[in-house]
C-alpha positions as CSV (number, residue, x, y, z in Angstrom):
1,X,21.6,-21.2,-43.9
2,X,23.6,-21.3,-40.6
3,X,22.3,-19.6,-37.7
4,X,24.4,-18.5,-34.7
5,X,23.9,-19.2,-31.2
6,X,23.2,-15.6,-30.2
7,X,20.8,-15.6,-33.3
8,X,19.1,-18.9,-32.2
9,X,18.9,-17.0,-28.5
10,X,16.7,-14.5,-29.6
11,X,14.5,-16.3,-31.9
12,X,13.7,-18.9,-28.9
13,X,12.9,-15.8,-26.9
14,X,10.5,-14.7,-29.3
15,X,8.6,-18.1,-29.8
16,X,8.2,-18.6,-25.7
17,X,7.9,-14.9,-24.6
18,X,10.8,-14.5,-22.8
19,X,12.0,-10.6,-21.9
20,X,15.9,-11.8,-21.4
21,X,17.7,-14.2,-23.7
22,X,20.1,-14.1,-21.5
23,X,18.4,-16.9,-19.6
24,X,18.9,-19.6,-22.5
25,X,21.6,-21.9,-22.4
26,X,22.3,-23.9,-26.0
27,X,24.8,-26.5,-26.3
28,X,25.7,-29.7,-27.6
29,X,25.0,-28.9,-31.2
30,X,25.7,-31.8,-33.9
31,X,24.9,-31.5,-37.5
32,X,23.4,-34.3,-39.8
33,X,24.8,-35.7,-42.6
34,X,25.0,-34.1,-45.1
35,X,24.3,-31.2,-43.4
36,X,21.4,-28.8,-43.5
37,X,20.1,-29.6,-40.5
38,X,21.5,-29.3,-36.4
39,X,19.9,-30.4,-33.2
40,X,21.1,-29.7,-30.0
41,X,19.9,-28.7,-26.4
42,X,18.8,-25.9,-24.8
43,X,17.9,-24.9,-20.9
44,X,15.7,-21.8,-20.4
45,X,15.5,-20.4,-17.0
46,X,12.9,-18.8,-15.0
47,X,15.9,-15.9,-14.1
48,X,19.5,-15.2,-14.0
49,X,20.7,-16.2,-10.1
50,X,19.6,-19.6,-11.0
51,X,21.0,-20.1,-14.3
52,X,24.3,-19.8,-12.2
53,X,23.6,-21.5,-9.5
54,X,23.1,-24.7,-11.7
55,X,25.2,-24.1,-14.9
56,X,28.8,-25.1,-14.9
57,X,31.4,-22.2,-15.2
58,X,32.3,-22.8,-18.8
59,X,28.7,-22.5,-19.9
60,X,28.3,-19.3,-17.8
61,X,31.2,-18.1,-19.6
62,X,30.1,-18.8,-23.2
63,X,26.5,-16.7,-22.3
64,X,28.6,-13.6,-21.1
65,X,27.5,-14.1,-17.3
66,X,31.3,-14.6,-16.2
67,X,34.3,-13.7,-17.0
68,X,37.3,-15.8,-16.2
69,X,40.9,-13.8,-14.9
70,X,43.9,-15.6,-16.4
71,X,47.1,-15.5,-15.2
72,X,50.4,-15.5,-17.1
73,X,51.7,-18.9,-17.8
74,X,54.2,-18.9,-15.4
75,X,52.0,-18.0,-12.2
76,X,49.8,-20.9,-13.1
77,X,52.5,-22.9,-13.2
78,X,54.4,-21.7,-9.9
79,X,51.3,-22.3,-8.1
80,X,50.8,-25.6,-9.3
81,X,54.5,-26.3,-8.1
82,X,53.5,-24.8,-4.9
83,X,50.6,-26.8,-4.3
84,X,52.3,-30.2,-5.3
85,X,54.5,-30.1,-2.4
86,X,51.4,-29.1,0.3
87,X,48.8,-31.9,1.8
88,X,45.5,-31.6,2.8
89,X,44.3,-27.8,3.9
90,X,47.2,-26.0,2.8
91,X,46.7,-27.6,-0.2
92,X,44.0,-26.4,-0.9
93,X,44.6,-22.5,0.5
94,X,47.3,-22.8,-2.4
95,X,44.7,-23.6,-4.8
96,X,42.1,-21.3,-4.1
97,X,43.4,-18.6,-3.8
98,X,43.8,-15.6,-6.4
C-alpha cells in the first residue's frame, strides 16, 4: 500500500507526540526494487519560524507554509531583459523587486 506524504505527516506526529505536523519536512523519497518499500528523509522542528528560517523556499512551499506569486510569462521575461543590460546594484533593484 502507498502512503502519501500528508498521510506519512500525521502518522510521524502520532509516534513522536507532536501537536502540529506542520513542523515535518519529508523529502527525498526513493523506492526499492521491486517496490514495496520507500525510504526517505524527514526533518521535525521544535516550531514553525524555524522551519523557515532554515528550509529552502521550495520545501516551504511543498508543506503549505508559502505561497509563491507568478507572473505572466511575458513579465518574467521583460524583467529578465531588463536586468541583463544593468550591472552591479541596479542589477539587482531589477531583480528584486515585485
Amino acid at each position: 500500500r502507498m502512503f502519501q506524504k500528508k498521510e506519512l505527516q500525521k502518522k510521524l506526529a502520532e509516534i513522536f507526540k507532536i501537536k502540529d505536523p506542520s513542523v515535518i519536512f519529508l523529502f527525498g523519497f526513493k523506492t526499492k526494487f521491486g517496490g514495496g518499500r520507500s525510504s526517505g528523509f524527514v526533518f521535525i522542528y521544535f516550531d514553525i519560524r524555524s522551519a523557515r528560517v532554515i528550509e529552502p523556499r521550495y520545501r516551504l512551499v511543498r508543506n503549505d507554509l508559502l505561497e509563491i506569486q507568478k507572473s505572466s510569462t511575458k513579465q518574467r521575461k521583460e524583467k529578465k531583459n531588463r536586468a541583463s543590460k544593468k550591472r552591479g546594484k541596479e542589477k539587482s533593484k531589477i531583480k528584486n523587486a515585485k
